[in-house]
Backbone bond lengths (Angstrom), bond angles and torsions (degrees), N, CA, C in turn:
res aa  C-N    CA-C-N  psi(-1)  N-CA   C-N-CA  omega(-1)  CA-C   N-CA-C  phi
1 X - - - 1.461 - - 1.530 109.54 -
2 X 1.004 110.09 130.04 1.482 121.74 179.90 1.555 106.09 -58.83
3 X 1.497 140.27 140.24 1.464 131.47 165.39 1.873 99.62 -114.92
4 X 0.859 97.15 162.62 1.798 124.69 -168.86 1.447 95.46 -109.29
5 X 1.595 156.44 118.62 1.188 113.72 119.82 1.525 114.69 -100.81
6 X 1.688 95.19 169.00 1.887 112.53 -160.72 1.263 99.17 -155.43
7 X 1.429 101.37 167.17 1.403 94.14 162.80 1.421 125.73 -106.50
8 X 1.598 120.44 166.13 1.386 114.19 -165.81 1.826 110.11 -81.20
9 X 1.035 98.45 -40.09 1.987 90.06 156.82 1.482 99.48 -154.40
10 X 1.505 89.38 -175.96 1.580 97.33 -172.04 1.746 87.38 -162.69
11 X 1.221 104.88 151.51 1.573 126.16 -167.56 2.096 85.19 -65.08
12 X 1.399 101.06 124.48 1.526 134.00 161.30 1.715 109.03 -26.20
13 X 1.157 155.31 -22.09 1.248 132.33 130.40 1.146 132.65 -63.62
14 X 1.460 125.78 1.51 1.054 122.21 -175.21 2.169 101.06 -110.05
15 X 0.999 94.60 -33.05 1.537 102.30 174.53 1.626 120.15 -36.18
16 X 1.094 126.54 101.19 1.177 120.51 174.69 1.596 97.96 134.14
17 X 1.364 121.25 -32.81 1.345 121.42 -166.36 1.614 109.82 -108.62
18 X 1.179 134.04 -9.86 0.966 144.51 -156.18 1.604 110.13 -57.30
19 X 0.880 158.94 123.01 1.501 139.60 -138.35 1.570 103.77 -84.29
20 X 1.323 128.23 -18.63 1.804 126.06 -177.60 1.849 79.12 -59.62
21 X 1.240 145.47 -38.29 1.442 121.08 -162.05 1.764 99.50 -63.70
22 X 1.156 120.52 -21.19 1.547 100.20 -171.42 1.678 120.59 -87.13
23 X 1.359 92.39 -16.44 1.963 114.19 155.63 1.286 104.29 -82.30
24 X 1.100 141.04 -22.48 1.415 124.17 -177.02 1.540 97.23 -82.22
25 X 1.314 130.08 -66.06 1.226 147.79 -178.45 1.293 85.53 -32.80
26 X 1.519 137.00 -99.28 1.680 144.08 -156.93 1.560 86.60 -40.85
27 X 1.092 124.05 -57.95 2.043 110.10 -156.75 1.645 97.70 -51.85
28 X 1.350 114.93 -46.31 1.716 116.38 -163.96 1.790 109.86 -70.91
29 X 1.439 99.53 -11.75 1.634 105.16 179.87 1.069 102.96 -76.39
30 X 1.620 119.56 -47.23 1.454 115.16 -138.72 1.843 89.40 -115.38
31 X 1.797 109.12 36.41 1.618 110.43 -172.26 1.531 109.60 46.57
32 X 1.322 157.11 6.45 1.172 119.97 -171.94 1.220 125.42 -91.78
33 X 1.475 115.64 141.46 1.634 104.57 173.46 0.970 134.56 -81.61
34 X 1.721 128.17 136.46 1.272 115.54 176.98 1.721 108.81 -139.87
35 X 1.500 104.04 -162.71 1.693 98.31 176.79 1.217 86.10 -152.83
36 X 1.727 110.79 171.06 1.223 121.98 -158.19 1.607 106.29 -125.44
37 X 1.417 128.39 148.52 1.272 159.01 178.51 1.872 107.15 -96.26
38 X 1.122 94.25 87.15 1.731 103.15 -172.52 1.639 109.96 -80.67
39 X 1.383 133.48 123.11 1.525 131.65 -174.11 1.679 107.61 -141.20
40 X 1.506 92.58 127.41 1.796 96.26 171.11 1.695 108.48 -46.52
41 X 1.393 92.46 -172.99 1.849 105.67 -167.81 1.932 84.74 -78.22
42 X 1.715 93.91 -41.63 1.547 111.91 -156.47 1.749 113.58 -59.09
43 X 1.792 112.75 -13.63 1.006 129.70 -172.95 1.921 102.14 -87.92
44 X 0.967 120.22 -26.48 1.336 107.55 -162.93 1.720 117.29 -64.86
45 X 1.502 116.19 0.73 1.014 104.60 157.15 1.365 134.71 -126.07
46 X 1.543 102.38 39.91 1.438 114.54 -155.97 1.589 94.92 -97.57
47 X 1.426 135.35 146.70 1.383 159.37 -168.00 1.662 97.65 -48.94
48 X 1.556 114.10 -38.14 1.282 86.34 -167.37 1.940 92.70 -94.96
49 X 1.239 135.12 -10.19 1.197 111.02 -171.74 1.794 92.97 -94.17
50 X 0.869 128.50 5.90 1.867 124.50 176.77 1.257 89.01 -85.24
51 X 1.783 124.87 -48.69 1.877 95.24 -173.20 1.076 113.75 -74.68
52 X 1.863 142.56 27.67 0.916 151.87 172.64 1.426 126.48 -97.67
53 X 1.508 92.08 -36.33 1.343 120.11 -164.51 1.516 120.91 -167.42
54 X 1.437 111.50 79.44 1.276 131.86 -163.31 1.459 113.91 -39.16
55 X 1.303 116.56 -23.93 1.665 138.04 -166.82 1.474 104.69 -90.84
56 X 1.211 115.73 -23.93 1.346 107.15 -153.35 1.798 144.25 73.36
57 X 1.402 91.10 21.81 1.073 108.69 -152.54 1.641 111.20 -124.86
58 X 1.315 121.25 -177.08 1.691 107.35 -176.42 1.432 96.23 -141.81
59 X 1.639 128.25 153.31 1.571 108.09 33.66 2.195 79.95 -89.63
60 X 1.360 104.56 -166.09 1.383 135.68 172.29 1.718 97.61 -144.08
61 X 1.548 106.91 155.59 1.029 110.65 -175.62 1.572 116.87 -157.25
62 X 1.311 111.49 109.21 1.657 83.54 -166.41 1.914 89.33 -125.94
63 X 1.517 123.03 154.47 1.598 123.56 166.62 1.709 96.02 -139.38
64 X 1.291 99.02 -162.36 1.621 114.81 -165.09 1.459 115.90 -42.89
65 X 1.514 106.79 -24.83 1.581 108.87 -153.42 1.951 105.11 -120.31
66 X 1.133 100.96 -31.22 1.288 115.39 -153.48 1.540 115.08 -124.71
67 X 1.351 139.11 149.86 1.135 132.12 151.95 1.735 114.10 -117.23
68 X 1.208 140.38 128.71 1.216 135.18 -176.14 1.742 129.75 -145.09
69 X 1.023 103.70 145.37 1.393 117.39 178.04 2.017 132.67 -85.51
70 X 1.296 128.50 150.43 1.899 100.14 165.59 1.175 81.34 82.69
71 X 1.817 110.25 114.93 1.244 108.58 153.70 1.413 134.63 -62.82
72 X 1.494 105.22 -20.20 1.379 127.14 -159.94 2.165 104.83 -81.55
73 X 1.399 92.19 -12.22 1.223 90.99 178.59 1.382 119.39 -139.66
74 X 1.763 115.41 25.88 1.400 146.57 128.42 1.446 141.35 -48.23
75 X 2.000 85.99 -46.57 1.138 116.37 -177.28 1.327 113.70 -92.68
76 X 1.891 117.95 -24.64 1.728 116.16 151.30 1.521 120.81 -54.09
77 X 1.158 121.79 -50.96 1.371 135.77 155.98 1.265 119.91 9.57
78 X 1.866 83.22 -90.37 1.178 107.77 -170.43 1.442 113.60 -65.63
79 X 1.252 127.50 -38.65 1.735 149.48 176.27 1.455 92.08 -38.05
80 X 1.534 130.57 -56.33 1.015 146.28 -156.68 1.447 117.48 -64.06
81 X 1.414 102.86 -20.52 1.816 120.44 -176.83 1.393 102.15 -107.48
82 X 1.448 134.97 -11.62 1.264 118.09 174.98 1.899 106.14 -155.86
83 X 1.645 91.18 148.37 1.782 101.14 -164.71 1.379 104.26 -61.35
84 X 1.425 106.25 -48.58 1.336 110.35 179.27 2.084 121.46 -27.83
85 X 0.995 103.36 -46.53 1.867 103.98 170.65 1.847 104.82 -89.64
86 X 1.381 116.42 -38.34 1.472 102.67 -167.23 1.631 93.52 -143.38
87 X 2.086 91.10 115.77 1.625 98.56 174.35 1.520 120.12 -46.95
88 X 1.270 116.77 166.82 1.067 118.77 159.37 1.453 112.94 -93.61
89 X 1.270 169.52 33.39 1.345 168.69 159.22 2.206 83.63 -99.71
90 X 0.967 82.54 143.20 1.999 95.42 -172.92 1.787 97.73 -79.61
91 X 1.292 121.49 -37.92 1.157 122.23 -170.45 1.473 108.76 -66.04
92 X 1.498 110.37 -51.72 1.717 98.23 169.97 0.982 132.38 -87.90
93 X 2.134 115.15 -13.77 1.503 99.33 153.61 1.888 123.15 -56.85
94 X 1.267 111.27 -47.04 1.355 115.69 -170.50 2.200 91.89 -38.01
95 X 1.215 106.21 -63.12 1.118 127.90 -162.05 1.706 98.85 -39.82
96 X 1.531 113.44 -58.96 1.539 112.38 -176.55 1.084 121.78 -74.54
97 X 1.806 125.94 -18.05 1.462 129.36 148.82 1.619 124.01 -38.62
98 X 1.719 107.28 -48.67 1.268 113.18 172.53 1.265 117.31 -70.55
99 X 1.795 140.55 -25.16 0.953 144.90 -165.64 1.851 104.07 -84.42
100 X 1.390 112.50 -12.71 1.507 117.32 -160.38 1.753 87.92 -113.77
101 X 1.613 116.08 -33.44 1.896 97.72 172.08 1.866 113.77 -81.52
102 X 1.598 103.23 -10.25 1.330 93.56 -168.46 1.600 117.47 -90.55
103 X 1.636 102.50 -8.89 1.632 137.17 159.38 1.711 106.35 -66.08
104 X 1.476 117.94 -42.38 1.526 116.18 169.82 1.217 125.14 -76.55
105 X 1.746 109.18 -38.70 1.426 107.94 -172.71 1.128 115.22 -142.48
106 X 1.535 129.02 59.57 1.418 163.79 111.78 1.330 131.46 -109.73
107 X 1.154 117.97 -51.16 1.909 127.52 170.00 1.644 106.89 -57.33
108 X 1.101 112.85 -37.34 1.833 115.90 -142.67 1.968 97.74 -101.38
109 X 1.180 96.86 -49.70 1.581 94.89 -178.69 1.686 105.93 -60.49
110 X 1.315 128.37 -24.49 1.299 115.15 -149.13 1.820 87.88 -107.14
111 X 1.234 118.29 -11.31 1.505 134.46 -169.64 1.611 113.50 -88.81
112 X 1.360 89.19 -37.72 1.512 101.53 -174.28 1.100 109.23 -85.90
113 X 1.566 125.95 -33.46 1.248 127.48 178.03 1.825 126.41 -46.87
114 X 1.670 69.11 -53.87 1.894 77.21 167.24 1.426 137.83 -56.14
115 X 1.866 100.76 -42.62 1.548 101.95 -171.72 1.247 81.06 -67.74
116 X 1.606 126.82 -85.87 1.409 116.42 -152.81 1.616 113.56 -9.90
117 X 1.376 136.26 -53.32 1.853 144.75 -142.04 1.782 68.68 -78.42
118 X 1.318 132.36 -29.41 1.219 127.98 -146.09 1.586 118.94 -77.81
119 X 1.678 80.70 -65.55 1.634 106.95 174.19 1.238 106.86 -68.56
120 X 1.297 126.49 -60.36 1.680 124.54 -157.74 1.634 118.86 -91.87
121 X 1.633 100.70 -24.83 1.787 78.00 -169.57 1.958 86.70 -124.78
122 X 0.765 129.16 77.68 1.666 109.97 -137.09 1.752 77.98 -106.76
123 X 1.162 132.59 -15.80 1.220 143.58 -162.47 1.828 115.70 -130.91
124 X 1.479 94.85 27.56 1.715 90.66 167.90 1.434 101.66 -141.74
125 X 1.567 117.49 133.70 1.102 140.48 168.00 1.485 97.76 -4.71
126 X 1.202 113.61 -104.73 1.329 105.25 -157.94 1.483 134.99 -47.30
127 X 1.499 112.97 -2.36 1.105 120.00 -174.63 1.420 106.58 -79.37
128 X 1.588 93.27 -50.36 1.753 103.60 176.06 1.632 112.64 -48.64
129 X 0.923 128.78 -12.95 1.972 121.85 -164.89 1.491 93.05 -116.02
130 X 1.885 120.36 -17.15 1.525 119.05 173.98 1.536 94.96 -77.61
131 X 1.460 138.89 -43.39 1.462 122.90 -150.72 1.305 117.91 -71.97
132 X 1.168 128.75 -26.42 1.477 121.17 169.55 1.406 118.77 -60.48
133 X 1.334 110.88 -46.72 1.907 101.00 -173.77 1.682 96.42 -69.20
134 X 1.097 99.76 -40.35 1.845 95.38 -175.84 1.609 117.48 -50.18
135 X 1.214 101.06 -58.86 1.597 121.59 175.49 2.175 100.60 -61.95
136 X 0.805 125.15 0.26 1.871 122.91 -173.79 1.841 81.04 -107.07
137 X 1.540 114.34 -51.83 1.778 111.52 -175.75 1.390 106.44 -76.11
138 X 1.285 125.27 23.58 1.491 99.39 175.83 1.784 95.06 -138.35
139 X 1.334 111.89 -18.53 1.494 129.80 146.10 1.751 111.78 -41.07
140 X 1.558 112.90 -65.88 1.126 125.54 -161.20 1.593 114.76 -63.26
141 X 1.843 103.88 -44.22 1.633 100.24 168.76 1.936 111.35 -69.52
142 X 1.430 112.03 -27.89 1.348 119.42 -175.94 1.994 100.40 -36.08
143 X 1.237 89.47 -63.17 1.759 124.95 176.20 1.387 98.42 -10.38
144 X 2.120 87.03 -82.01 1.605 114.05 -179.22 0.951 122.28 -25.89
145 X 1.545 125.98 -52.52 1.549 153.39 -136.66 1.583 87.86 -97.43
146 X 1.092 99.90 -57.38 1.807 89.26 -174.33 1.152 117.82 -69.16
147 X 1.742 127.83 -26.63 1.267 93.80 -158.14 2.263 94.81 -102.28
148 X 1.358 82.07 16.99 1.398 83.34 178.83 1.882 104.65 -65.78
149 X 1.819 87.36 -54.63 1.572 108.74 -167.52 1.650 99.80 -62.68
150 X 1.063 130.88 -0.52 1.485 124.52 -172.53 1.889 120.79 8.74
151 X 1.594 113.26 -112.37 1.138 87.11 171.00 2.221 108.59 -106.04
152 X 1.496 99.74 23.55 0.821 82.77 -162.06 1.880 114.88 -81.36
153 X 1.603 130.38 160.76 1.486 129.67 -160.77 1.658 106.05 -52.98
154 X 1.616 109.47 -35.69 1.319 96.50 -138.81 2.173 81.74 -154.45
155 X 0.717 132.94 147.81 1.794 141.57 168.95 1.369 112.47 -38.57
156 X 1.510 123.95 -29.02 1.116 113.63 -178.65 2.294 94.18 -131.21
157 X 0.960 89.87 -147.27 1.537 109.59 175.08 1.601 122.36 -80.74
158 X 1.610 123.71 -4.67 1.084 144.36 170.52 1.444 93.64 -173.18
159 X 1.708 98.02 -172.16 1.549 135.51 -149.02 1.488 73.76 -104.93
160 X 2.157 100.84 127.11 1.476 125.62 166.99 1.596 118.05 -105.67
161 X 1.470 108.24 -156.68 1.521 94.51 165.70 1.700 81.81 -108.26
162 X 1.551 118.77 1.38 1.725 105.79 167.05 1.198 115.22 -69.60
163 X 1.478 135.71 -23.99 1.461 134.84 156.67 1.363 117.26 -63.05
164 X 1.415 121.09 -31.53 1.113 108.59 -162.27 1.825 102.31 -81.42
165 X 1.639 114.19 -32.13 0.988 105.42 -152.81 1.950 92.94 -94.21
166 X 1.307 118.93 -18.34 1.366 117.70 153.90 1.167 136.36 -47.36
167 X 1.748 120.85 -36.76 1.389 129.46 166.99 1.387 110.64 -45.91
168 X 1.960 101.46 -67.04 1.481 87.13 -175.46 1.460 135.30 -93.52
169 X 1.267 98.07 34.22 1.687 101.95 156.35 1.605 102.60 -108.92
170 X 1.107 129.90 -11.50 1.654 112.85 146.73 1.256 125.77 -70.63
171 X 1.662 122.13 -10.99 1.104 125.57 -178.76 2.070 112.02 -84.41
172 X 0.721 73.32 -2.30 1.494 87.10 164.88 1.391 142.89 -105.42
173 X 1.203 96.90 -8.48 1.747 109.49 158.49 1.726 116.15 -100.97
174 X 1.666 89.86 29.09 1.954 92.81 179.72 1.892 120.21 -64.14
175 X 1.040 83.13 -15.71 2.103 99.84 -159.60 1.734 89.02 -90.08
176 X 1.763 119.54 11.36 1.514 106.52 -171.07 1.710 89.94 -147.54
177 X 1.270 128.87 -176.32 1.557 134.25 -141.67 1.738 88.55 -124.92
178 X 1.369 113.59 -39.24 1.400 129.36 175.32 1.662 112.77 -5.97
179 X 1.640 107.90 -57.34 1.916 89.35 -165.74 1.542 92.13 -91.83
180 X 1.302 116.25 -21.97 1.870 120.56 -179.91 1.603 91.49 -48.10
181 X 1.239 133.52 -43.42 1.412 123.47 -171.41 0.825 123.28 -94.78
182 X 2.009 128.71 26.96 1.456 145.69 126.57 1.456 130.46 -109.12
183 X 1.593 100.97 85.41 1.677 101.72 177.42 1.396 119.39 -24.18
184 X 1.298 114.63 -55.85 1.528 115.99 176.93 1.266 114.69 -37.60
185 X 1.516 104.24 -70.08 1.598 109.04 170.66 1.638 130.57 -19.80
186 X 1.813 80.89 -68.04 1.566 99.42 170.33 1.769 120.07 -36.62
187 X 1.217 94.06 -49.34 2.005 96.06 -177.30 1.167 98.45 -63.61
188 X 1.427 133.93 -66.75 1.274 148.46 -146.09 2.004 96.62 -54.49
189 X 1.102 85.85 -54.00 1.747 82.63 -176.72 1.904 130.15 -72.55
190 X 1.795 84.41 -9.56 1.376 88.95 -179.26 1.553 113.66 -111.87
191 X 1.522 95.85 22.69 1.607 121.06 -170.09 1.460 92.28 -90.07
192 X 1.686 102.84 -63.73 1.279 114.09 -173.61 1.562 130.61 -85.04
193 X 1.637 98.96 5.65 1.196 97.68 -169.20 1.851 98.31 -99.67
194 X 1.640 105.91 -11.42 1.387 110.67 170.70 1.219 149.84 -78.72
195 X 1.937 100.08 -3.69 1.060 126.72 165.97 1.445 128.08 -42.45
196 X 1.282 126.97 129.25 1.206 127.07 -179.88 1.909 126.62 -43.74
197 X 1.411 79.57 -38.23 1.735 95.87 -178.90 1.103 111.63 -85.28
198 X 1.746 128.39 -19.69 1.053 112.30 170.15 1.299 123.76 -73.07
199 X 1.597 112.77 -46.10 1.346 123.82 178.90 2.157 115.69 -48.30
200 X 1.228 94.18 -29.47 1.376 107.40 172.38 1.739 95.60 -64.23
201 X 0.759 129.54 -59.18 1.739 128.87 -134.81 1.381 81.12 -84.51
202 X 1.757 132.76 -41.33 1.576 125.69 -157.10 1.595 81.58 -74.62
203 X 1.360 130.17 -58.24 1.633 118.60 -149.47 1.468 104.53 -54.35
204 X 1.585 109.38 -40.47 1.302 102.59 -164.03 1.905 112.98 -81.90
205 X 1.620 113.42 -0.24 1.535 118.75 -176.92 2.002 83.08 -93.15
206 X 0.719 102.47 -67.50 1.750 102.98 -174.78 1.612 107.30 -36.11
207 X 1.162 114.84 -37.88 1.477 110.35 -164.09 1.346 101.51 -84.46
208 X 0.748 143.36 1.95 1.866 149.64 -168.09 1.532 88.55 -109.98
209 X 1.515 142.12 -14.69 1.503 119.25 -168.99 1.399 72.02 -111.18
210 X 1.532 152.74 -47.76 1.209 148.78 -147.04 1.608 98.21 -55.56
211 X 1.716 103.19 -63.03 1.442 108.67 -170.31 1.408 110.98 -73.85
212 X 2.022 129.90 -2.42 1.543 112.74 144.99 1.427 127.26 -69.03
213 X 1.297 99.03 -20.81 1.519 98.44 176.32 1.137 127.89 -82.62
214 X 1.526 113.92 -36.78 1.799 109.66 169.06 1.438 106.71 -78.57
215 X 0.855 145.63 -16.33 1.598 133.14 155.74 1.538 115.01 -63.59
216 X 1.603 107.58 -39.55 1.809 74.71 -168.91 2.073 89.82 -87.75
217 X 1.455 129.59 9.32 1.298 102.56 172.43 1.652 114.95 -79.11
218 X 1.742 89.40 -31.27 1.882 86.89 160.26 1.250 119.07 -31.63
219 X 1.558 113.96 -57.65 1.489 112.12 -130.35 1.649 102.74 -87.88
């Protein structure tokens, strides 16, 4: 059986984005079942979740064969067990492999940069005189991204795990106007965000902070 670990909540801007959604999302594509490994915030650096996850960090993922870290290479993994994320013809898998690192390491650094100036320091000098060049580089791949996707549904010829793992690094510039000010964009994310498997993977990441919260209002 495949295990999940995640965390059991996390403060409400972060809900929805937490990276176990982009393993949850790939498991519900590619059918597989799994269950989840629930850990306080206070756990992420405790001995047994570091031999899990050297970073301290989530998702973790371990099944029959494997134990692994990086959603981004959870989510190859998993791609790897079903067509549905990665064709079988080599030319367009190779192709949706590249579409899912160029979502990690072009889209994501220049994306993340921003919210962070956003979320965390959003109110100190220097952040304010960092957000414009940040916000022009995360504009500029926005650009890229669209005029790549032109009118086409999806980055390649169907739905990859490069869509999947592209969505949610657009899903992270929600708290800003940024992809609202590329129609293209706009479809593209509400293409993939309508997927059956996705909607599965968000109810079931949301519902794990729901049931921390009505327990500790019990308690």
């Amino acid at each position: 059986m495949i295990t999940l670990t995640t965390y059991r909540w996390v403060p409400p801007f972060a809900q929805g984005l937490v990276r176990d959604m982009r393993v949850r999302w790939a498991l519900e594509e590619a059918g597989l079942p799994y269950r989840t490994r629930l850990i306080d915030l206070e756990q992420r650096d405790s001995p047994e979740h570091l031999a899990r996850q050297p970073f301290g960090q989530v998702p973790a993922y371990e099944d029959e064969t494997v134990s692994l870290f990086e959603s981004g290479a959870i989510v190859l993994h998993i791609g790897a067990r079903s067509e549905v994320l990665l064709p079988m013809d080599p030319a367009a898998r190779a192709r949706s492999v590249t579409w899912l690192l160029a979502a990690l390491n072009t889209m994501e650094p220049a994306i993340q940069t921003l919210a962070e100036l956003d979320l965390f320091h959003a109110e100190e000098d220097w952040a304010r005189q960092r957000r414009p060049a940040a916000e022009k580089a995360a504009r500029r791949r926005l650009d890229q991204l669209a005029a790549w996707l032109g009118d086409q549904e999806y980055l390649e010829n169907r739905f990859t795990l490069g869509d999947l793992m592209m969505a949610c690094v657009l899903q992270i510039l929600r708290g800003t106007d940024l992809v609202e000010e590329q129609p293209r964009l706009v479809a593209y994310l509400a293409r993939c965000e309508h997927r059956p498997a996705y909607r599965r993977a968000l109810k079931d990441h949301m519902a794990v902070f729901a049931e921390s919260e009505a327990a500790a209002s019990a308690s």
